[in-house]
N, C-alpha and C positions, 0 to 999 in steps of 0.2 A: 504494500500500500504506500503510495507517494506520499508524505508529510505535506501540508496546505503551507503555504509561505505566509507567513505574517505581516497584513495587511499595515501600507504605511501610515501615520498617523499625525492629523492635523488637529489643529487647536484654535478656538476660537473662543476669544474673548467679549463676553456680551449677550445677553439671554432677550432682545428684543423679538421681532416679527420676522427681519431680514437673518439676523446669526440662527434662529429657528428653519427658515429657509434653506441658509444655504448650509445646516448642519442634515440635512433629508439626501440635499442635493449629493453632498460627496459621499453619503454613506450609501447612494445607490448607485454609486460611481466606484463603489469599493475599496473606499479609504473608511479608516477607523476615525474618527469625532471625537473629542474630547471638548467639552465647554466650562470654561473659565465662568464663574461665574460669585456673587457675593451672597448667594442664598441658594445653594448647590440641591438641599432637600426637597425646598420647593416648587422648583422646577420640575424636577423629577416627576413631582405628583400632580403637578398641570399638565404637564405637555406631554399624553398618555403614546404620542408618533416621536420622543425621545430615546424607545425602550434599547435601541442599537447604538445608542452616544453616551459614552461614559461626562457626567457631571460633576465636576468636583471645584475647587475652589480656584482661582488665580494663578495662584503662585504655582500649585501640584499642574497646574493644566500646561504652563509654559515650560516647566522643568521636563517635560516630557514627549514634546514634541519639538521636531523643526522648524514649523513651517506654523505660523499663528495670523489668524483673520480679526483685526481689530472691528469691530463692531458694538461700537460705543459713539456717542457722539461725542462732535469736534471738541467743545466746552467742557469734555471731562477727560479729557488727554491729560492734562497736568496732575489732576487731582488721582487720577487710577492711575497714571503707572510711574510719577517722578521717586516713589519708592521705591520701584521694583528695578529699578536700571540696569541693576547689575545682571538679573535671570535673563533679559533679551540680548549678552551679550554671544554672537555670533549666528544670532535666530534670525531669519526672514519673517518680516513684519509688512501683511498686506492692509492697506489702510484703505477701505469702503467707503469714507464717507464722503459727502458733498458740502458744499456751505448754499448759504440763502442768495448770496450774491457773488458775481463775478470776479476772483479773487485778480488782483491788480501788482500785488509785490510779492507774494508767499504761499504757497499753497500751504493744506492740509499735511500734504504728505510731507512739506520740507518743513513745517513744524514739527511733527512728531519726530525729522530725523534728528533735530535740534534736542530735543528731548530724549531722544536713542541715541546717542552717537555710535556706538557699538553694535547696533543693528542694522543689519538689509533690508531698508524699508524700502517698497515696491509698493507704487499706487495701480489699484485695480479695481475691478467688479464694480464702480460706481455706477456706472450706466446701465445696471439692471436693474430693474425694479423685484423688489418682495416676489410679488406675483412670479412675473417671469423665473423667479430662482426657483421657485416651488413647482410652478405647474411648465411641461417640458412643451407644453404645445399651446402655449398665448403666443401672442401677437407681440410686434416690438421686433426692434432689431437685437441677434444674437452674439453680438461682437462685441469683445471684451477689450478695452483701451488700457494699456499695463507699458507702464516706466517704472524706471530703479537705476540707480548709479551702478550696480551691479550687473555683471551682466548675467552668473550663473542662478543667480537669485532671480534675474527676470524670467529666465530660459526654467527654473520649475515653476514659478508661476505660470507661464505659458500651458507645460504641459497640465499640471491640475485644470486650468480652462478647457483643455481640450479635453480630458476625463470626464468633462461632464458636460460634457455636450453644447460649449461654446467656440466661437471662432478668436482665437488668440490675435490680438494686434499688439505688437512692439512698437511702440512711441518715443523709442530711445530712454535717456537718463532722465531726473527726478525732476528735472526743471520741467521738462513737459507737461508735469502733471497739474499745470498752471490752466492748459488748455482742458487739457482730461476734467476739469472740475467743473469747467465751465460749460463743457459739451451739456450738462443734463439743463442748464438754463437758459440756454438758448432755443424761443420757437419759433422755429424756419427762419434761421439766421438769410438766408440768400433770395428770400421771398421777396422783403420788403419792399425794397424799391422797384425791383419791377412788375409788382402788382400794382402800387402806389402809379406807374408808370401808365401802367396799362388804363385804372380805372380815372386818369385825370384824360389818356388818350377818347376814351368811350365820353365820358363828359362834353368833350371837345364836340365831337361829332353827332353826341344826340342834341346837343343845342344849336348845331346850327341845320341840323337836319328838322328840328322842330321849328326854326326859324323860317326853313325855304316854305315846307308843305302846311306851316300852319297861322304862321302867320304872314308873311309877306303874299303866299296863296292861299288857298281851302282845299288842299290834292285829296286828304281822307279827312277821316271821320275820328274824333277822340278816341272813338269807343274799339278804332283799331292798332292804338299806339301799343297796346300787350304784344302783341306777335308780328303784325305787317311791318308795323314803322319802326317797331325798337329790333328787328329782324337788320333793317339795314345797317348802323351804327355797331352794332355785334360785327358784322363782318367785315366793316370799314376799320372796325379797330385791331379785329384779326391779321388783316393783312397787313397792315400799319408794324402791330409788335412782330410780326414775321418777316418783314424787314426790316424790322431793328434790328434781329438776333443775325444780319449776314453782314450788315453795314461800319462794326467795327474793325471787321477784319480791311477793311479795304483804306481805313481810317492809319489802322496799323503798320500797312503796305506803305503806306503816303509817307508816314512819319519815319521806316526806316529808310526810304529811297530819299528824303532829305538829308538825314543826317550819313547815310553812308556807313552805318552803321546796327547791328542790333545790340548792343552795348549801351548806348544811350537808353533809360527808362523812360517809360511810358506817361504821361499825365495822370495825374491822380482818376480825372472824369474815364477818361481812356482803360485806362485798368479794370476800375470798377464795371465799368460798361462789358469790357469781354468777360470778367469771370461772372455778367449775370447774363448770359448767350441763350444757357441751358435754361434758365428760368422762363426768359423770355420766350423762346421757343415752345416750351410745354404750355404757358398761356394762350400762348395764338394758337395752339393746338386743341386745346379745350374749347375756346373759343370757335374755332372752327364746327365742331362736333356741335355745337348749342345750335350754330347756324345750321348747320344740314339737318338737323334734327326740326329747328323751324319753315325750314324750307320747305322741308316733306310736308308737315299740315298745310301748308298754305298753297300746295301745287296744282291750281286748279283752274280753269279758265275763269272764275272770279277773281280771282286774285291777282294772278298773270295773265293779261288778256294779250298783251304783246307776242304772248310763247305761245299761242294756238290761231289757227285757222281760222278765221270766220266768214259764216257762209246764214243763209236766210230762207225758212222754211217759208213756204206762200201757200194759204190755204183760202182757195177762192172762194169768192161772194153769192148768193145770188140775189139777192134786195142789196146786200151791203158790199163793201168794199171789200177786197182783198184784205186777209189778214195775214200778213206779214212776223214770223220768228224767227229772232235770230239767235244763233246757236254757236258754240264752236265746236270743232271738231278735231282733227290731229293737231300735234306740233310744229312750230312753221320753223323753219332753219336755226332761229338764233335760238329757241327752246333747247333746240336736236344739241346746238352748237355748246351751248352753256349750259346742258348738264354733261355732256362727256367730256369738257374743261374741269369742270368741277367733280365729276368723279375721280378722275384721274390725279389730280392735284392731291383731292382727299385719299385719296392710295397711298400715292406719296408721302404724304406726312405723316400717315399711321405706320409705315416702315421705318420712319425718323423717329419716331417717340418711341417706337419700340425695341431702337437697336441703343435707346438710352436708357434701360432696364440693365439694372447690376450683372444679371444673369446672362444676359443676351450679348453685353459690352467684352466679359471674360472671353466668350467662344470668339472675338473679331480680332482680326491682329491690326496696326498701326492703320495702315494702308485700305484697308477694307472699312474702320471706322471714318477714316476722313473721307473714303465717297463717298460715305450714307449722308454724313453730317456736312460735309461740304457738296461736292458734285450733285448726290439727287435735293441737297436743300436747295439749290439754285436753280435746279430743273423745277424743283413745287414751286418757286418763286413766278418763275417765267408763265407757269401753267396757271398759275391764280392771274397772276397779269393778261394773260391772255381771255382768260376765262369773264374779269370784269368790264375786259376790252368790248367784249360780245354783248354783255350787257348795257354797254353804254353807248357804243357807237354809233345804233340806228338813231339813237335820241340827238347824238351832235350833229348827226346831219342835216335833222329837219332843224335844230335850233339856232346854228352859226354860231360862233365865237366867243360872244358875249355869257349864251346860257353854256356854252360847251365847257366853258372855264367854270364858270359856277355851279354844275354838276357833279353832284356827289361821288358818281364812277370816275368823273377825269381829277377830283382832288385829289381824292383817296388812290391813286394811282403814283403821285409825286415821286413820294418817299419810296416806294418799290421801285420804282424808273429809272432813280439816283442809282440805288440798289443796288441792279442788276445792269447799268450803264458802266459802273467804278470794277466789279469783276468784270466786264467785258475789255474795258481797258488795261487791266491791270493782268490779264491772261493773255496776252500779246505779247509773243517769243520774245521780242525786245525788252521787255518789262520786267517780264516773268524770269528769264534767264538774270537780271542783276537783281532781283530781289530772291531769289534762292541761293545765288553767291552770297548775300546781304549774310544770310540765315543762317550760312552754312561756317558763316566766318570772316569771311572778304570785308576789308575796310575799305572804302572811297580815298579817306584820308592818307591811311598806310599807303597807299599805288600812287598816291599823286606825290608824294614825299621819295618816297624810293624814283621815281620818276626825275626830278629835280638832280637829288641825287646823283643819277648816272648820268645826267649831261654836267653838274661838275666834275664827273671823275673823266668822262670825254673830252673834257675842255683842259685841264691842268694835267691828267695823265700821261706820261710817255711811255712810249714800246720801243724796245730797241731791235732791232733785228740783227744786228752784229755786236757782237760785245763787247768789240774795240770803239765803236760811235761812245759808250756809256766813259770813254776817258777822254773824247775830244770833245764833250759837250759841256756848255758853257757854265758857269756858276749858278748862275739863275737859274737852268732847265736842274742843276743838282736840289736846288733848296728847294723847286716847287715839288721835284720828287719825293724828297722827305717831307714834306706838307700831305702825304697820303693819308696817314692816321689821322691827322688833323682835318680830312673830311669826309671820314667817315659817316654813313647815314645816320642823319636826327632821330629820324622814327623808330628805330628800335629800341630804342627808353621811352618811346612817348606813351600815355598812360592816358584813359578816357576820363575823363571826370564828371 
């Protein structure tokens, strides 16, 4: 018969709802529990799902293990363990907890290591919740954020996360755990401004879309501004944040092809602008879905009379007149035109939103992520352009100039037009070839400097081609020779600022 190996054994200081949790969690993971605790009996005889966790007091719980989970709050670090200092010497100390606010100079973890000096303390496990520690199949993300100045102290914390059934993330050393604290307070850190973005763009466009049709004319009816009229402004503003999310990059393009350089940083606005792309994008994507979703109720020859047929049933008289109904019947080209614009575009963008799912981004390599994200976004850009193109064009024709500019299809068109004008320019071999040198390394500056350069070393250098010239040559051609090192090129010390 094999002898069972004896189960490693973890300890954990604190008898709340969370150290309960995650004393379940590792002993169905196959670690032994031991809990540190000031009222060891009591416990016992509460918490009747304990019966596999040995309880005993502080001091016996950390004398006898490795590896200890601090599960106490912040405000009682001092008071519980500034006596015990000497038991955590050469223990790994994982610190769970969070603060109420965004810590600014010091974290949790780099207090308690001020208070342990002699300990591995590694911040972890903040960013589960109770819940999720206990039950294996809630909701929330499963990845666990773990720093430590250590590194073999990180690497078992890692593996205990992975024993129980989370996904290990290494954050590096203990200053991290500045951010790690701050992850559980922040909600939808990256939303902000460009939804803020989006719902000042729809504002924009439903008041002057209420201005064309309702007050400067009478085009509907109050009582249709829920779906017809606020239908339009929804996709005006779609298209709008869907080319925002292409339009920094080209912004980007502009700025390195000036400076000659991708060494020079970016503007503050510029920055922020591309890392909210993904935001932006998934808005004008929802957005989209709202619209097709409203377009479908309303696809009917009441509503769109433009997109069908019409033709006049005559039902003749005999005291009375002809009585005349008119009816529609199929779709007339710009219908046919402007849903298979807009299907296709909406294709395209549900392959864009869903090649930006965590799951779907691991299986893509470099190359294959930037045509989804660049190449087919630029092809939905074009397709929606085109799409509102069809929409609008019979209207500018009957209107001329005046209304064609003041139509909601040729506004709302602008800012896509810049768009998808600045990549067409900027994808021109000419262009495209010095801004991927740019990218790749190439300085403007460097080439024009080495340049200079070697027409001073053309101008003052001599070549002898006999080696007797080098003793009949004059004094002067000897001194500018030795003037070589002396012009040597600038740029190789030169440094970006």
């Amino acid at each position: 018969m094999i002898p069972c190996e004896p189960k490693a054994r973890v300890g954990i200081i604190g008898s709340g709802n969370f150290a309960r949790a995650l004393a379940k969690r590792l002993t169905n993971a196959g670690y032994h529990v031991i809990i540190g605790t000031r009222r060891p009996r009591s416990l016992s005889e509460v918490d009747s799902c304990l019966c596999n966790v040995t309880v005993t007091s502080l001091q016996d719980c950390v004398k006898q293990v490795p590896i200890v989970f601090l599960a106490i709050h912040f405000e009682n670090y001092k008071d519980c363990l500034s006596s015990h200092e000497d038991l955590f010497t050469g223990k790994v100390v994982v610190d769970i907890s969070n603060r109420l606010k965004v810590p600014k100079h010091r974290s949790n973890a780099e207090y308690l290591s001020c208070l342990l000096p002699n300990a591995n303390v590694v911040k972890g496990f903040n960013v589960i919740s109770a819940y999720a520690m206990e039950n294996e199949f809630a909701g929330g993300s499963h990845e666990v954020f773990i720093a430590g100045d250590d590194l073999a102290a990180r690497e078992k914390v890692c593996v205990l996360a992975r024993d129980m059934g989370f996904v290990a993330s290494d954050w590096g050393l203990l200053q991290s755990a500045r951010r790690i604290e701050s992850y559980p307070l922040k909600i939808f850190p990256g939303w902000k401004s460009p939804i803020l973005f989006a719902v000042a763009i729809f504002n924009v466009w439903l008041l002057y879309i209420v201005f064309i049709y309702f007050v400067k004319t009478t085009a509907y009816r109050w009582d249709q501004i829920f779906v017809k009229v606020l239908n339009k402004p929804l996709c005006m503003t779609a298209i709008t944040v869907f080319a925002c999310t292409y339009l920094p990059s080209s912004f980007a393009c502009a700025f390195q092809l000036y400076y000659g350089t991708k060494h020079i940083q970016f503007p503050a606005w510029l920055n922020r602008w591309l890392l909210a792309r993904k935001q932006l994008g998934l808005i004008a994507f929802i957005l989209v879905c709202v619209h097709v979703i409203m377009s479908l109720l309303i696809l009917s020859p009441t509503y769109l009379s433009s997109w069908f047929q019409s033709t006049t049933i005559i039902i003749p008289g005999n005291r009375t007149g002809d009585m005349k109904i008119p009816i529609k019947t199929w779709m007339v080209w710009k219908g046919e035109a402007a849903c298979l614009l807009g299907i296709l575009a909406f294709v395209c963008m549900c392959i864009i939103a869903v090649s930006t799912f965590p799951s779907v981004t691991r299986t893509l390599n470099w190359r294959e992520w930037r045509f989804v994200q660049s190449q087919l976004g630029h092809v939905t850009l074009f397709l929606s352009i085109c799409h509102v193109v069809v929409m609008g064009a019979p209207g500018w024709a009957k209107g001329g100039p005046v209304k064609t500019i003041q139509s909601i299809t040729f506004l709302s068109l602008i800012i896509p037009f810049i768009t998808l004008l600045c990549k067409i320019i900027f994808s021109f071999p000419c262009v495209d070839r010095r801004v991927q040198k740019i990218r790749r390394g190439w300085e403007a500056s460097y080439s024009k400097c080495r340049s200079k350069c070697s027409q001073k070393h053309a101008t003052f250098g001599k070549v002898y081609s006999n080696p007797l010239d080098k003793d009949n040559s004059s004094e002067e051609d000897m001194m500018m020779s030795h003037r070589e090192e002396d012009l040597a090129c600038e740029c190789q010390d030169t440094s970006i600022v």
